[in-house]
VEXFITI-188712 format. One record per residue (C-alpha): residue in one letter; residue number from 1; x, y, z. Coordinates in nm, 3 decimals, always signed. Layout:
a,NUM,X,Y,Z
...
// end
This chain:
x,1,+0.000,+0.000,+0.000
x,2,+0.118,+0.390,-0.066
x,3,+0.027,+0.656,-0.172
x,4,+0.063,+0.594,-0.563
x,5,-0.061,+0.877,-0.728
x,6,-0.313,+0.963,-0.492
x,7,-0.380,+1.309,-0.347
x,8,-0.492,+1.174,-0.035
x,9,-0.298,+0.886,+0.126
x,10,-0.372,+0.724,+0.443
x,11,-0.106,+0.586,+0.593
x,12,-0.019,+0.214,+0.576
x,13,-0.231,-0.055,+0.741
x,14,-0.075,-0.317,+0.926
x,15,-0.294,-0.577,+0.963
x,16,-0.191,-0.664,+0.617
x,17,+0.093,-0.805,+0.634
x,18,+0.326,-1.024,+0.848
x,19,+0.715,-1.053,+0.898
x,20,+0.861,-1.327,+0.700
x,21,+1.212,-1.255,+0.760
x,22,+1.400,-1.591,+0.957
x,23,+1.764,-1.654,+1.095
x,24,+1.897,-1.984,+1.042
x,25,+2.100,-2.158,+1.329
x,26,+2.230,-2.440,+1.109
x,27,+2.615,-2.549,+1.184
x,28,+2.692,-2.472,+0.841
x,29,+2.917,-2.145,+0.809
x,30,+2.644,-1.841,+0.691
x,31,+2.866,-1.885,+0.349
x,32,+2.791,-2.232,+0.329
x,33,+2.468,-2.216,+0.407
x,34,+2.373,-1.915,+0.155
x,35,+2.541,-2.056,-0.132
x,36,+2.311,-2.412,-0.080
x,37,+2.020,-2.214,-0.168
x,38,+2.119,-1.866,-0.349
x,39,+2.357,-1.881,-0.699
x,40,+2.538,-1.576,-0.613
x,41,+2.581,-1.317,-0.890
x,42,+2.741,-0.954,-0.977
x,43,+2.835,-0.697,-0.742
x,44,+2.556,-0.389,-0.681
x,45,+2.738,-0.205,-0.470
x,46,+2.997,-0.190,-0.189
x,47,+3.122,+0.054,+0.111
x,48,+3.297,+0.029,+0.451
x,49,+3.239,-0.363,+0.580
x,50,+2.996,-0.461,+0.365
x,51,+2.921,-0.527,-0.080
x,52,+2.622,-0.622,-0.193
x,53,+2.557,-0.897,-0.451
x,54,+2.284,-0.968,-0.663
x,55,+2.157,-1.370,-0.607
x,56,+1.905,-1.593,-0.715
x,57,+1.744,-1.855,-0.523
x,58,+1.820,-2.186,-0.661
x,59,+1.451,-2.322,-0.640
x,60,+1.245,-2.003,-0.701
x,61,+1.468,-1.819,-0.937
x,62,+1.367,-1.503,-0.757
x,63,+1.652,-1.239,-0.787
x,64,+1.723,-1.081,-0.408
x,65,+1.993,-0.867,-0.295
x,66,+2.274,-0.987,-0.026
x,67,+2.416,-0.797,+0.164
x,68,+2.737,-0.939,+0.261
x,69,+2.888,-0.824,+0.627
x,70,+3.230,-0.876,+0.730
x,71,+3.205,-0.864,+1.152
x,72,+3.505,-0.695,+1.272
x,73,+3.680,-0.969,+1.561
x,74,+3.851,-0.842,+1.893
x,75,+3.725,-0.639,+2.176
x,76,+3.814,-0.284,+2.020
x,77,+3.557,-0.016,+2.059
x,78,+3.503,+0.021,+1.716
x,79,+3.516,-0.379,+1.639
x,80,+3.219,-0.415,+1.924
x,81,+3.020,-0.163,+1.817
x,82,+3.009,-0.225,+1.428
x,83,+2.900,-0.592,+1.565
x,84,+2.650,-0.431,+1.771
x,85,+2.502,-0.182,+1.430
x,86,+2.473,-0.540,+1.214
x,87,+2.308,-0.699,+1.535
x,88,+2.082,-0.424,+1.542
x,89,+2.010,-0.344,+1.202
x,90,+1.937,-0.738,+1.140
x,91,+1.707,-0.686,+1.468
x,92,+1.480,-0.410,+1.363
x,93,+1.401,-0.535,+1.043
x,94,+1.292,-0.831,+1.133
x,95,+1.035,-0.678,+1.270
x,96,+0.887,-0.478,+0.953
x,97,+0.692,-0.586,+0.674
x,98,+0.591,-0.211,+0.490
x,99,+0.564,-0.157,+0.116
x,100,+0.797,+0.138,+0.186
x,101,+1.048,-0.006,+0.383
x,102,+1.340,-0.237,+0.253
x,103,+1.206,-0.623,+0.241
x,104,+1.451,-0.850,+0.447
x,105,+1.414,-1.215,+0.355
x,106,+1.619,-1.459,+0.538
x,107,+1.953,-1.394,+0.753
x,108,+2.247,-1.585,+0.782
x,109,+2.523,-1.523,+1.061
x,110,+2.822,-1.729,+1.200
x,111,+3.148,-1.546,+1.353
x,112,+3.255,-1.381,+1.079
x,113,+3.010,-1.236,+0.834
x,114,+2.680,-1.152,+0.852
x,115,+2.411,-1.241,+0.534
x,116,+2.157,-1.062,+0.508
x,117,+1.880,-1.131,+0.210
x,118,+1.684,-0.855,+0.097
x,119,+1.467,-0.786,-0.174
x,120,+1.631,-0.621,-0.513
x,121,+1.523,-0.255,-0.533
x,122,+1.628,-0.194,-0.889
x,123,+1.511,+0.237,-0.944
x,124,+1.864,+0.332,-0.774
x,125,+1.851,+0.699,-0.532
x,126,+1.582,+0.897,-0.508
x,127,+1.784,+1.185,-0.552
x,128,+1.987,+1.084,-0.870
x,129,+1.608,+1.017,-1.015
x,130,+1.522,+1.333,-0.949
x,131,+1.841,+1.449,-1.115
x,132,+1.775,+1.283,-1.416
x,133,+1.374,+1.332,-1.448
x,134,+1.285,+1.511,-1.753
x,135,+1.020,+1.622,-1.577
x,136,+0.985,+1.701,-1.265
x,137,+0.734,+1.962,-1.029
x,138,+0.604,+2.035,-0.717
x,139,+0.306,+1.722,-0.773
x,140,+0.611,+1.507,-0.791
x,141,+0.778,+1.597,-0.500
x,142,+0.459,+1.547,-0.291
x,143,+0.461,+1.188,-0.450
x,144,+0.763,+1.102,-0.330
x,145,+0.765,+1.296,-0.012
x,146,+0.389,+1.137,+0.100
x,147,+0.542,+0.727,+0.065
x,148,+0.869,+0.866,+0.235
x,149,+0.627,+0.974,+0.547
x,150,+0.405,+0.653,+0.531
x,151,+0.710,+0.460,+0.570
x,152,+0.813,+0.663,+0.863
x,153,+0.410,+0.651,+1.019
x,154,+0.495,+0.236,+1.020
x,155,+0.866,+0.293,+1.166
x,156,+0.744,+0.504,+1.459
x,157,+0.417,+0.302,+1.525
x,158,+0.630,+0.045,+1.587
x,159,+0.842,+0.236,+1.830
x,160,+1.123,+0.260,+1.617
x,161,+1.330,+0.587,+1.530
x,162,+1.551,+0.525,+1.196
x,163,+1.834,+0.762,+1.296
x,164,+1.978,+0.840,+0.977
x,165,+1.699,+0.974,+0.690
x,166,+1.812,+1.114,+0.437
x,167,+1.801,+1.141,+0.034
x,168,+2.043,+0.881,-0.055
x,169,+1.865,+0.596,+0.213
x,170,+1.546,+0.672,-0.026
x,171,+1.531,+0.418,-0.313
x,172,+1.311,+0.382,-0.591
x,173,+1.141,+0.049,-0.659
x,174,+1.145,+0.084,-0.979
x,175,+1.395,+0.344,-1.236
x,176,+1.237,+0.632,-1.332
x,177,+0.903,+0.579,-1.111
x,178,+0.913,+0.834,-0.785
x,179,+0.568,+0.741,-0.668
x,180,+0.753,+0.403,-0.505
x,181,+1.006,+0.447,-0.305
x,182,+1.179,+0.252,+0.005
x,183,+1.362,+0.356,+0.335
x,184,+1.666,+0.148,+0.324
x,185,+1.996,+0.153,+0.581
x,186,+1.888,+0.052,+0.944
x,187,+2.232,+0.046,+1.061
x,188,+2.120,+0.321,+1.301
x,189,+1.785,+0.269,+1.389
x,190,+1.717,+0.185,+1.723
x,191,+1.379,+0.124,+1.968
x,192,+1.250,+0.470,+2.107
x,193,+1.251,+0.350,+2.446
x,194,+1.629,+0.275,+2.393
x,195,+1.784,+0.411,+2.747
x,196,+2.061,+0.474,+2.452
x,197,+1.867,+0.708,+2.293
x,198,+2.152,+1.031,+2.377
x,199,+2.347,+0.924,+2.079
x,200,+2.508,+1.195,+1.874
x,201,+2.492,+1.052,+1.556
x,202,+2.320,+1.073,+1.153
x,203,+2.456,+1.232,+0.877
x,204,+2.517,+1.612,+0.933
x,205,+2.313,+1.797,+0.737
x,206,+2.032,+1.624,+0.849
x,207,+2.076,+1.595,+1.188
x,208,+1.809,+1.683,+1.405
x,209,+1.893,+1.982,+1.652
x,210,+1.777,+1.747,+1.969
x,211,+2.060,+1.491,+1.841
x,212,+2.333,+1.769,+1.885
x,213,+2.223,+1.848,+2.255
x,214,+2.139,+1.501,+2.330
x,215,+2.491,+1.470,+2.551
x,216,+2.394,+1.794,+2.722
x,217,+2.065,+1.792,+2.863
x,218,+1.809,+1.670,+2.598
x,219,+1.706,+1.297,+2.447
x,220,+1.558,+1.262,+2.170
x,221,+1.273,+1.026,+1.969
x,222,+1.091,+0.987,+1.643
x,223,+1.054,+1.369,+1.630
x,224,+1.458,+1.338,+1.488
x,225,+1.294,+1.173,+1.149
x,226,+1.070,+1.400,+1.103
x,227,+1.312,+1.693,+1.101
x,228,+1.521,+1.501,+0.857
x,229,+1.236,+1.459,+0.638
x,230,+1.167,+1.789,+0.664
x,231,+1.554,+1.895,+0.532
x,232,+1.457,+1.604,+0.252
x,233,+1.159,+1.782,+0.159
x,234,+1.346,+2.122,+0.126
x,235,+1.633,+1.978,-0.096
x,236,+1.357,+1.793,-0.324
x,237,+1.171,+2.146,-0.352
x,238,+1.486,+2.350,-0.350
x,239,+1.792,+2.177,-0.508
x,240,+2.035,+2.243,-0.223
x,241,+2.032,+2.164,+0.128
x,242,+1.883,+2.440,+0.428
x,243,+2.214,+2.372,+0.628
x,244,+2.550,+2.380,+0.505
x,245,+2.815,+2.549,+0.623
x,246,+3.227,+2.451,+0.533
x,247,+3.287,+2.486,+0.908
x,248,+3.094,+2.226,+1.034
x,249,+3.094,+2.394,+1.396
x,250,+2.862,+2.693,+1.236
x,251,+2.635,+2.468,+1.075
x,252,+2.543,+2.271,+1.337
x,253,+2.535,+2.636,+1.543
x,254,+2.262,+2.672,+1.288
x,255,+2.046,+2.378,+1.290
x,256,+2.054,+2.396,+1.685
x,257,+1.879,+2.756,+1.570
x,258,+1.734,+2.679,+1.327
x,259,+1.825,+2.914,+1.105
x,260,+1.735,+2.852,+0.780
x,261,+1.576,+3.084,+0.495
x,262,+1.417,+3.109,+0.143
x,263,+1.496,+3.419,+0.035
x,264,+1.895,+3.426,+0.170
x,265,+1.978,+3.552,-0.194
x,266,+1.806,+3.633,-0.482
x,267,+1.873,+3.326,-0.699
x,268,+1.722,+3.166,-0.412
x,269,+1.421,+3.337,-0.354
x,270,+1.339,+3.314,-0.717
x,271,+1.407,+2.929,-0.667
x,272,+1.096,+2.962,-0.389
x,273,+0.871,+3.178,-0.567
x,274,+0.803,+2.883,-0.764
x,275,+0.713,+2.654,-0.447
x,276,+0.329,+2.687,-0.279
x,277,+0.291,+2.826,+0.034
x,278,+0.127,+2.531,+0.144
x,279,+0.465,+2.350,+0.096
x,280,+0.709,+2.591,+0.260
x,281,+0.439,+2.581,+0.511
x,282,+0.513,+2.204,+0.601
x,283,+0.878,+2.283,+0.603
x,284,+0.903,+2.508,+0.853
x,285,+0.684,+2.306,+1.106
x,286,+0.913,+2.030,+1.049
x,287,+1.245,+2.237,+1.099
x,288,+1.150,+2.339,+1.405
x,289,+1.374,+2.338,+1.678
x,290,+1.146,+2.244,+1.953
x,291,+1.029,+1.854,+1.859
x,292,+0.777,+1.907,+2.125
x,293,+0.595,+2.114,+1.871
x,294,+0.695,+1.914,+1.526
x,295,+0.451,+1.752,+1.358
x,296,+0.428,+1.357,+1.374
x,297,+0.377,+1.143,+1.085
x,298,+0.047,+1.115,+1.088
x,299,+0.004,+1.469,+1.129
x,300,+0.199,+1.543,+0.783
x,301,-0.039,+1.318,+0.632
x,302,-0.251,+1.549,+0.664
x,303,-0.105,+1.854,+0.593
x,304,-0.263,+2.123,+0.357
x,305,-0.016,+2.040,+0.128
x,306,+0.022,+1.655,+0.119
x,307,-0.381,+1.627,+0.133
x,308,-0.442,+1.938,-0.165
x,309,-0.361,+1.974,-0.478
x,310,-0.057,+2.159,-0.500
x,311,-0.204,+2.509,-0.362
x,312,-0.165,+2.648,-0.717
x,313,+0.179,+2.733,-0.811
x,314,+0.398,+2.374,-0.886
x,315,+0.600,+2.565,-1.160
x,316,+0.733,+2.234,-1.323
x,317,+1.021,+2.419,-1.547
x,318,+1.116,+2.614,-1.320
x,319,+1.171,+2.328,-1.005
x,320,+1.354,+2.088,-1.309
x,321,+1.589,+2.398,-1.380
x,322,+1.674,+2.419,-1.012
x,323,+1.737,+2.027,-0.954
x,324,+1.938,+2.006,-1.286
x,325,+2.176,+2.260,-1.071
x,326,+2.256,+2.002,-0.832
x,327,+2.540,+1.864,-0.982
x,328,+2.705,+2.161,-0.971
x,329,+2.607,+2.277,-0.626
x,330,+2.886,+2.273,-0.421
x,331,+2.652,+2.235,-0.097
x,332,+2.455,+1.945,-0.263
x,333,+2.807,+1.783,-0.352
x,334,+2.881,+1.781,+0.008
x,335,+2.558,+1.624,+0.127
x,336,+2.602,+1.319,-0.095
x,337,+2.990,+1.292,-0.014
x,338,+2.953,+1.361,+0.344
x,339,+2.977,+1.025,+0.581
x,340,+2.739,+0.972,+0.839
x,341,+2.850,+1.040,+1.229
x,342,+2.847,+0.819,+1.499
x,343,+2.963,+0.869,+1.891
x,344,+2.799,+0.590,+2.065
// end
C-alpha cells in the first residue's frame, strides 16, 4: 500500500501483512549455508564492511539482494560496536513488513560475516532520479515525499526511530518511477525506548537539533525523522540543502537555531517563488527546533499540502531547472559525499 498517485494517502495498514524474515542456526558457516540455496551473482554495490551482490534462489529463481557483512573480531571499541550496528540493524528489520520499507528475507550469521537477504530494489537513489527526471514539479515531490512519510508513520508506530533519513537511504522500486520508493539503511535505527537514545549521531546535514544536545541535557525520539524529512523535503523542492556550512561547527550552530531561509539571496528566492505556500508551510513546522511542537507522521499526512492539490503554483520548469543545478552545487556535492557520524 502507498500513496501511488493519490492526493490523499492514508497511511499504511498493518494488519496486512506479516514478517517473514527468519535466521537460520544451522552449523553450516552463513557462506555455506547461503550458497546451498542462493547462486550468487554480480556486485551492486559496496562501502565500509559490507558489498552487496545480486543472487538468485536456486529453487524459485527469484533475484534478491545480499548484503554481505564482514564482523570486525577483537574487543576494540570500534570492532564491538560495528558488531552491535549489524546486530541491530538485522534486529529491527525483522520486525517490519511495509511496502515502503526495505524487504529482508532470510539472515544468515556465523562469527565472521553476517548475510543478510533482501529484496532487489532496482530504481537506484531517489535523488539521482530526481536528477535525471525530464520532468519534474512540485506534484512530484509530494509523490515522493507522502510514501517517504508513510514509511516513517509504520517505523514510529512500531516504536522505532531510523536515525539516519536522508536522500540517498530513499530508493526507488522501480527506475524512473518516484511514486515508489523505500527507506533502506537501518544500521542506526534503534527502539524509542532505547535508554541509549543520547546518541550523537546521523549524517550532518540532516541531523536533528535534539541529536546535537542530546549529551547535554536533551534525548531525543521519532521527532529526529521527522526533522530530517523535513531537510529532505526542502532539498527535493529546492535543489540544495537548508544547512550547510564549510565549518561544520557553524552549521550545526545553525540547525541547533534553526536558522534557515528562502529568500537568503536572490537566486534563491526566485528558486521559492516557484514553491506553494502550502509546501514551505510544512517545512518550517518540520524544521522546528522544539520537537515538542513538530509535527508527527500522521500529522503530515494530513497537511494542507500533502492532502491538496498543490495550492496552485507547482511551476514544473522552473523546479527541473533548479534540480538540474545540483550537480554543480557545491553544498549538494557535500551532502552526498559527506559520511554519516556516529559517537555511541
Amino acid at each position: 500500500m502507498g500513496c501511488g498517485k493519490s492526493k490523499e494517502p492514508t497511511g499504511y495498514n498493518d494488519a496486512e501483512h506479516e514478517v517473514s524474515a527468519s535466521t537460520s542456526t544451522e552449523t553450516k558457516s552463513a557462506r555455506e549455508r547461503v550458497k546451498d540455496l542462493y547462486t550468487i551473482g554480480t556486485s551492486l554495490g559496496s562501502g565500509g564492511f559490507a558489498v552487496v551482490k545480486e543472487a538468485t534462489h536456486r529453487e524459485t529463481g527469484r533475484s534478491v539482494a545480499i548484503k554481505i557483512i564482514n564482523l570486525p573480531r577483537g574487543d576494540t571499541p570500534d570492532a564491538v560496536q560495528a558488531r552491535n550496528d549489524v546486530k541491530r540493524e538485522i534486529a529491527v528489520l525483522q520486525e517490519l513488513k511495509c511496502p515502503q520499507i526495505m524487504d529482508l528475507l532470510e539472515v544468515f550469521v556465523d562469527d565472521k560475516k553476517a548475510y543478510m537477504v533482501c529484496e532487489v530494489i532496482r530504481g537506484g537513489e531517489l535523488l539521482q532520479a530526481v536528477i535525471d527526471a525530464e520532468r519534474y514539479g512540485e506534484e512530484e515531490a509530494k509523490v515522493c515525499f507522502a510514501q517517504l512519510i508513510i514509511g516513517l508513520q509504520y517505523l514510529h508506530a512500531h516504536g522505532i526511530i531510523h536515525r539516519d533519513i536522508k536522500l540517498e537511504n530513499i530508493l526507488l522500486e522501480r527506475e524512473g518511477d518516484i511514486s515508489r520508493v523505500k527507506i533502506a539503511d537501518f544500521g542506526l535505527a534503534k527502539k524509542a525506548a532505547d535508554t541509549a537514545m543520547q546518541t550523537i549521531c546521523g549524517t550532518p546535514q540532516y541531523v536533528a537539533p535534539e541529536i546535537l544536545n542530546a549529551k547535554i541535557d536533551q534525548r531525543y525520539d521519532t521527532g529526529a525523522d521527522m526533522w530530517s524529512a523535513g531537510v529532505c523535503l526542502f532539498i527535493l523542492l529546492g535543489g540544495y540543502p537548508p544547512f550547510y556550512d564549510e565549518q561544520e561547527a557553524r552549521m550545526f550552530r545553525d540547525i541547533k537555531a534553526g536558522k534557515f531561509s528562502f529568500d537568503d539571496t536572490a537566486e534563491n528566492a526566485e528558486i521559492w517563488r516557484a514553491v506553494s505556500d502550502d509546501a514551505k508551510d510544512l517545512i518550517k513546522k518540520l524544521l522546528c527546533v522544539d520537537p515538542t511542537a513538530r509535527p508527527t507522521a500522521t500529522d503530515v499526512l494530513s497537511h494542507p499540502w500533502i492532502r491538496g492539490t498543490g495550492a496552485g503554483q507547482s511551476h514544473t520548469s522552473n523546479l527541473t531547472g533548479t534540480v538540474a543545478r545540483m550537480r554543480l552545487q557545491k553544498g549538494i556535492k557535500k551532502v552526498i559525499a559527506v559520511n554519516r557520524f556516529h559517537l555511541e
